[in-house]
C-alpha angles and dihedrals in degrees: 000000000000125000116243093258099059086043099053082046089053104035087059096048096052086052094053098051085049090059091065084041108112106240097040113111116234127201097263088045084062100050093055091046093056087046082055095250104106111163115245095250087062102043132011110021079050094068081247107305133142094195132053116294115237105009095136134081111265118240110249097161135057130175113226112221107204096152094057116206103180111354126073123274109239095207096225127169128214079281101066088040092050094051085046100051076053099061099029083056083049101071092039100274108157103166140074143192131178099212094226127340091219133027112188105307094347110088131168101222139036090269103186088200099040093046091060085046086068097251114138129265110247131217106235132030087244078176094062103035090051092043084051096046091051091051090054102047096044085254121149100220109204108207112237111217128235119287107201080189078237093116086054088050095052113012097241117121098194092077085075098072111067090057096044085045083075096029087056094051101050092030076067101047109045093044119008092073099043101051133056085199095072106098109163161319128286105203090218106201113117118219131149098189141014095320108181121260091011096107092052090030093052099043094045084052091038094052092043095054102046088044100052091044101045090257108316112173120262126194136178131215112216129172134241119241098229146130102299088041098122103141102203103331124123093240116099091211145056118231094193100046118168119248130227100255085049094048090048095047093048098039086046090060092047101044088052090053095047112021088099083068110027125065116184133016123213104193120191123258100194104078092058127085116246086251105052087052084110116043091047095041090058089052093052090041091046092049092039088056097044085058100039099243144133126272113201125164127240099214105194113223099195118076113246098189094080130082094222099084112238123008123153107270133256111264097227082052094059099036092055094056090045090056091047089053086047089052099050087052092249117186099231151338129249124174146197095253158318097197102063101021110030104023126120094215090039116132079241120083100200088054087068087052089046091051083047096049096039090056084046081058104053092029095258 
């Protein structure tokens, strides 16, 4: 990390070379454009945009969130899946994660384990259909573990390793040698501090994973406690955010207990300020580095600063923290998700606009 001096130096200069860069507006470009006489190089020829085309990191990776918990369920067939592995393909996706393959009694298999348990039957096999769509559109799919919703209850994260014990053994077993889709594991618990148990959690799910697969990579997604961390309240803000020197200190602690195990973190982007991209996105990338992991981004593509919970985001919203990843020199770019928020046949119609204007910005 820099001190707030450097960066201010560096910060200005960089301000000043963009000023020569073609496609920055200058002062005098913004006065003709107010005056309706914006050169082409600004406007037009430029589908349109007023910044540089194609600065952030591209999204290769989206989560796919069958086992809704607080967006709506689409309803889609093999039909509809089919159609969105199409268009995710489309704009150079290439992995694929289902978030969890249970939440409390909704699972997305016929999971033998999980049915005596008392969870319900579902209709359709989401596992193998995903696992088969991926095959056919040249997709690595990343298996999400059971969530029992305990750890939501109590806080403790331990309680999640005695069911997945089993999940992770026939999930193996039914798929995992039987498709060359299947890539890897998505450790699915959430936490954004020293939650108690995830060390310990994380590293028992991690070990069997790799272990049962050969070694297949596993990553996790956690979020970040900051100021947009409200978990459910009615406020759009935090009033105890973390701060960088805390995040690093507590993030350094976990990845040292779980990094022989885990292989890449996807933190969420979505609980941090614009301004703060930065600052945050150093720290992932530094501690990434020390333990030899990988550091992706988990580019929301909802927006958080409404109070209507979940619409599609606003596209300067997500570009700016895809430039910031590309910035940092992240490793790669995951997303949820596509389905619900960026894709053309979502039930939402923004998330089709949001798909349009993302392929303007990388020349689609």
């Amino acid at each position: 990390m820099t001190d707030r001096r450097s960066f201010l130096k560096t910060a200005a200069a960089a301000a000043a070379s963009a000023m020569a860069v073609p496609g920055i507006l200058k002062a005098d470009d913004l006065a003709s454009g107010l005056s309706g006489t914006v050169s082409p190089a600004h406007g037009h020829d430029n589908g349109g945009l007023i910044v540089p085309k194609a600065q952030g990191l591209k999204i290769t990776g989206t989560f796919l969130d069958e086992i809704s918990h607080d967006i709506p369920h689409q309803n889609w067939g093999e039909k509809e899946w089919d159609a969105d592995f199409r268009h995710m393909k489309s704009i150079g996706i290439d992995t694929v994660i289902v978030i969890r393959s249970g939440y409390r009694k909704f699972i997305t298999y016929p999971s033998p384990y999980l049915l005596k348990k008392g969870c319900y039957m579902p209709s359709v096999d989401l596992i193998d259909m995903f696992l088969r769509l991926a095959q056919k559109y040249g997709m690595k799919f990343w298996f999400g573990l059971y969530d029992s919703g305990r750890y939501w209850d109590t806080g403790d994260l331990s309680q999640e390793i005695e069911d997945n014990k089993y999940v992770i053994d026939e999930v193996w077993k039914m798929y995992g040698e039987k498709y060359d889709s299947f890539g890897g594991w998505y450790i699915s618990g959430e936490i954004s501090r020293q939650t108690k148990g995830a060390i310990d959690a994380f590293h028992a799910m991690g070990k069997q994973c790799k272990d049962v697969s050969g070694g297949l990579p596993t990553f996790i997604s956690p979020w970040i406690d900051g100021k947009k961390a409200i978990m459910g309240t009615n406020k759009l803000t935090n009033d105890q955010a973390i701060s960088v020197a805390e995040h690093e200190r507590e993030w350094n602690e976990i990845f040292d207990g779980i990094h022989d195990v885990v292989d890449a973190c996807a933190f969420q982007d979505g609980h941090i300020d614009y301004d703060e991209l930065d600052a945050f996105f150093s720290v992932n990338k530094k501690l990434a580095d020390k333990y030899g992991m990988q550091c992706w981004t988990n580019a929301e593509t909802f927006d958080r600063d409404m109070p209507i919970k979940f619409l599609p985001i606003k596209f300067d919203k997500l570009r700016m923290k895809l430039e910031a990843a590309a910035r940092c020199g992240y490793d790669k770019a995951i997303t949820f998700e596509f389905s619900h928020f960026m894709s053309p046949q979502s039930a939402y119609l923004q998330a089709g606009h949001l798909f349009d204007r993302y392929k303007e910005y990388f020349n689609m």
